[in-house]
C-alpha positions as CSV (number, residue, x, y, z in Angstrom):
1,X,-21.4,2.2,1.9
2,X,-18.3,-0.1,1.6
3,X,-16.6,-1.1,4.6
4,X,-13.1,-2.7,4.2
5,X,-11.7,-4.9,7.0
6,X,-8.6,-6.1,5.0
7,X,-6.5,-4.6,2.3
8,X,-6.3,-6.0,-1.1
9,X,-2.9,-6.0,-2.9
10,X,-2.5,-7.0,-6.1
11,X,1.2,-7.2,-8.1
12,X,1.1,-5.6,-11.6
13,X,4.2,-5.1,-12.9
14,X,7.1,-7.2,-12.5
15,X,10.5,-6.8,-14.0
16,X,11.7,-8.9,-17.4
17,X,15.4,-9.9,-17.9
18,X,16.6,-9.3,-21.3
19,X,19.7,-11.0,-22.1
20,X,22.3,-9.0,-24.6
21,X,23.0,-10.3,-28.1
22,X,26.9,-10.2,-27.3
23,X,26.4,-11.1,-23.6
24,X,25.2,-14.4,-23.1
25,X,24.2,-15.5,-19.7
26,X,24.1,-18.9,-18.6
27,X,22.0,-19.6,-15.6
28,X,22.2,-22.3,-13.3
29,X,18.9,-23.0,-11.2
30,X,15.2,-21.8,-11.7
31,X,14.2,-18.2,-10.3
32,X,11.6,-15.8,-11.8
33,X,12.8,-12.2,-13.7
34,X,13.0,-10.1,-10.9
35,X,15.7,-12.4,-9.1
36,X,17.9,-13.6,-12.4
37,X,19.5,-15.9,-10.2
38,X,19.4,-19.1,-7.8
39,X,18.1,-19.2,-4.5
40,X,21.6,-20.1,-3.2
41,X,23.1,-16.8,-4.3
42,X,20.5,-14.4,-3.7
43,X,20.7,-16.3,-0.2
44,X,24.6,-15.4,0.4
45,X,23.6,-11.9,-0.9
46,X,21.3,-10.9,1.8
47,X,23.7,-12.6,4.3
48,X,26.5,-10.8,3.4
49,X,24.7,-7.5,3.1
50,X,25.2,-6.5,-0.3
51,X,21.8,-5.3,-0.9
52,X,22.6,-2.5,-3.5
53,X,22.1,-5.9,-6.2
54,X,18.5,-6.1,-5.3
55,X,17.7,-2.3,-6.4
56,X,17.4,-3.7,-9.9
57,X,14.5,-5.5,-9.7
58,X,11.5,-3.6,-8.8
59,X,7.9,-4.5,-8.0
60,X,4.6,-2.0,-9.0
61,X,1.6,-3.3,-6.3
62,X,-1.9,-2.0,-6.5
63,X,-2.9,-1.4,-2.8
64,X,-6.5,-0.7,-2.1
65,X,-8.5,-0.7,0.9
66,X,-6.1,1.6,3.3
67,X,-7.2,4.5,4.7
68,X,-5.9,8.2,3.7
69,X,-4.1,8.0,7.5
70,X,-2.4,4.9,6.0
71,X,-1.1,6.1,3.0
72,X,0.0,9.4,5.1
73,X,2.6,7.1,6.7
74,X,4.0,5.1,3.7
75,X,4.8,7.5,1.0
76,X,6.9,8.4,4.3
77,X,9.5,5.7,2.4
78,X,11.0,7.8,0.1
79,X,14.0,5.7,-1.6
80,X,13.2,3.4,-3.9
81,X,9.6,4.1,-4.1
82,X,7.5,5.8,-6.5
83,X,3.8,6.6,-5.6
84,X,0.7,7.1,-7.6
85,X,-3.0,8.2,-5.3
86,X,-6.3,8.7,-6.4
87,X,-6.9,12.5,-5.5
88,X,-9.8,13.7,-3.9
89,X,-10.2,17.3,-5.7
90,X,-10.9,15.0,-9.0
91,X,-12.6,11.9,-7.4
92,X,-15.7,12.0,-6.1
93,X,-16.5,10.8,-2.8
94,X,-19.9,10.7,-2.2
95,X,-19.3,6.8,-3.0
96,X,-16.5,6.5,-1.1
97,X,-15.4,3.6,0.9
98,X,-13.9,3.4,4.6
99,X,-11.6,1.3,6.2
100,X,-12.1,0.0,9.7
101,X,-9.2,-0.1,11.9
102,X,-7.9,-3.4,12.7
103,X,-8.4,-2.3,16.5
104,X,-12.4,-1.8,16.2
105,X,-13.4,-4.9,14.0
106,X,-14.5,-7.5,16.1
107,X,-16.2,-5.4,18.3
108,X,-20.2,-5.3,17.5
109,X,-20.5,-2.0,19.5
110,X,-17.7,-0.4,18.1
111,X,-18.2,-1.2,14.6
112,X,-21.4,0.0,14.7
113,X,-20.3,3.4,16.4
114,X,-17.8,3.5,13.9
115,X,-20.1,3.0,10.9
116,X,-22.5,5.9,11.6
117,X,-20.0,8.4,12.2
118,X,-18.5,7.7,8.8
119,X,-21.7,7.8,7.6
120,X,-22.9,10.9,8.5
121,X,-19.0,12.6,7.7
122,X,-20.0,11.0,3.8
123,X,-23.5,12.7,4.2
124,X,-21.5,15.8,5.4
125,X,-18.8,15.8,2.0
126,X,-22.2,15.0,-0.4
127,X,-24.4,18.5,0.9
128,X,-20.8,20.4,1.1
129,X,-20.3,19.5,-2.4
130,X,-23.6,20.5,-3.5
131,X,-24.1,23.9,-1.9
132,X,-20.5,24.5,-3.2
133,X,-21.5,23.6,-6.5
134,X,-24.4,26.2,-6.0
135,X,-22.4,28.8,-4.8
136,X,-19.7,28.4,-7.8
137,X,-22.7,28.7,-10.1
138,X,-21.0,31.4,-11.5
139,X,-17.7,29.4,-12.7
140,X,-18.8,28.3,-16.4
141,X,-16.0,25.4,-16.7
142,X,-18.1,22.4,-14.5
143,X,-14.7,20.5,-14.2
144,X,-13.0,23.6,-12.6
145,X,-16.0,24.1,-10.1
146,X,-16.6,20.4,-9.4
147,X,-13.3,20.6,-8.4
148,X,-13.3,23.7,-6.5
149,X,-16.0,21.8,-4.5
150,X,-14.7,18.9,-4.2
151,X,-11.4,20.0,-2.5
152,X,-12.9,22.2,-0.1
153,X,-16.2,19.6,0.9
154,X,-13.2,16.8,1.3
155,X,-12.6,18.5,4.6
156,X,-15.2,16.6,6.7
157,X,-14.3,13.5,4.8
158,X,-12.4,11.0,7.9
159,X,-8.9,9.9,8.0
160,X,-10.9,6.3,7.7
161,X,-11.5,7.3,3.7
162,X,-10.3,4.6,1.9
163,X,-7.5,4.9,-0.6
164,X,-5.9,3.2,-3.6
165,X,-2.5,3.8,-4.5
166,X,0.1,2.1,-7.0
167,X,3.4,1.7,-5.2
168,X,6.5,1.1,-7.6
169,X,9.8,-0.3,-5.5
170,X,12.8,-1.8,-5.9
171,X,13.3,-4.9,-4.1
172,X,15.9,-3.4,-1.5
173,X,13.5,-0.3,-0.9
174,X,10.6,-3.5,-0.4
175,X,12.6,-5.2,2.5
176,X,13.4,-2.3,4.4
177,X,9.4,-0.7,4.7
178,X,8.0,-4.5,5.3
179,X,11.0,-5.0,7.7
180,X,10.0,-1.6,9.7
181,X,6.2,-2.0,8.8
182,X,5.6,-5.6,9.5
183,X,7.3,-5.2,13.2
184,X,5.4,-5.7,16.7
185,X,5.9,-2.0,17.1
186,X,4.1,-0.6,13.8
187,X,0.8,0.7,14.0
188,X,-1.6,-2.0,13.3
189,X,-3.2,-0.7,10.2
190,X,-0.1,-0.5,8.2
191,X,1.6,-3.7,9.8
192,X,-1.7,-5.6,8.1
193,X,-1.3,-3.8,5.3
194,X,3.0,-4.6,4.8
195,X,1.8,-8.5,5.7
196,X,-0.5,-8.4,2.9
197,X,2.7,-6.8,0.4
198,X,4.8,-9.4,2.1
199,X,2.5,-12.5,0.7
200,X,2.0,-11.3,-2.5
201,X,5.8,-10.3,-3.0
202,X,7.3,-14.1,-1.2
203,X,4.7,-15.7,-4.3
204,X,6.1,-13.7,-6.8
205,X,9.9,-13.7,-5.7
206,X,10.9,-16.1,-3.0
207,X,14.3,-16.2,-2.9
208,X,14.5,-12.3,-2.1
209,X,12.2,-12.3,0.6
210,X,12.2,-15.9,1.7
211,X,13.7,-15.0,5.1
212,X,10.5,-12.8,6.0
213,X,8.2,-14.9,8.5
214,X,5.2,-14.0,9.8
215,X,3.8,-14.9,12.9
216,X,1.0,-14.3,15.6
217,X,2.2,-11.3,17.7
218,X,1.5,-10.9,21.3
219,X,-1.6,-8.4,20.8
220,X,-3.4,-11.0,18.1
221,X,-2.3,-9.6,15.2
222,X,0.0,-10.9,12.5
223,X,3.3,-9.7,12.2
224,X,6.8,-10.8,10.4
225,X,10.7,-11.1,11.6
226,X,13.5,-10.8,9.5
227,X,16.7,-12.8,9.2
228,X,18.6,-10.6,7.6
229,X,18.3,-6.9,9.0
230,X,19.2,-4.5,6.5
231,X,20.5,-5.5,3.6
């Protein structure tokens, strides 16, 4: 059984300028597709607000190793975000992995608490799905009645069940979920998880989220501030 303790992110699409034949642009600095412009102007552009420029460029982020309560809360962001999850009526789980909250890891007693009673919930889903699979004996399509099993057996599966899910946002849409999600006040799984987004997204584009900067909270936990609220 895989136990994840940290999320892993990992940016696969990213968007490509393509300059018009009877347009010419001429640039003036360095700065990667997404921001088509210097540091200095995307800079004056989040101070002065004008953040409807930045829904143009949009980031696609592979995010595995959340839990299913995880995801629950960001496909809350609805603007600017498109969402893609594994489904659990066509995936089977009796492989699954589980994701420790950020609040038990560390402690030996808890973990191990933890770890057996996600063990026996996945022992739980595997006999659910194969006494369901006995009972739909008479459904002759097996895709139809491994699915019928799986969505009902799914039930005892944990809100610790890990997750993956391709997020596709614009960069706007970006700084206002890592700007609520990165906050002292988030809940700690998904405030490790919009950390983890942050990094990846400051390497790829710094200039449009170079004011983003994570610290050490009071509870021991890393979380960001913003400069520019908003934009």
């Amino acid at each position: 059984m895989e136990i994840f303790r940290a999320p892993r992110v990992t940016l696969i699409a990213r968007p490509e300028f393509v300059e018009p034949e009877h347009l010419r642009v001429q640039w003036r600095g360095e700065a990667s597709s997404g921001e088509r412009s210097t540091a200095e102007y995307l800079e004056n552009i989040k101070k002065q607000g004008h953040g409807s420029v930045l829904e143009h460029a949009v980031y696609v982020l592979l995010i595995e190793g959340i839990s299913r309560s995880c995801s629950h809360e960001l496909v809350r962001h609805r603007a600017g975000f498109g969402y893609s999850q594994l489904s659990q009526r066509y995936v089977d789980e009796s492989h699954a992995a589980f994701v420790m909250p950020p609040a038990i890891v560390g402690d030996g007693t808890l973990e191990a608490e933890w770890q057996a009673e996600v063990a026996d919930a996945q022992a739980a889903y595997v006999r659910a799905v194969e006494a369901l699979m006995q009972r739909y004996e008479w459904v002759t399509d097996k895709v139809h009645r491994r699915k019928m099993s799986r969505e009902a057996a799914r039930s005892v599966l944990p809100n610790a069940t890990e997750v993956k899910i391709v997020v596709s946002g614009n960069a706007r849409a970006w700084r206002t979920m890592l700007e609520l999600r990165t906050g002292e006040g988030a809940e700690l799984e998904i405030r490790r998880m919009a950390i983890a987004c942050l990094r990846v997204l400051q390497r790829e584009a710094p200039a449009l989220f170079s004011d983003f900067e994570v610290y050490v909270a009071d509870d021991r936990q890393e979380s960001a501030r913003v400069a520019y609220h908003k934009v």
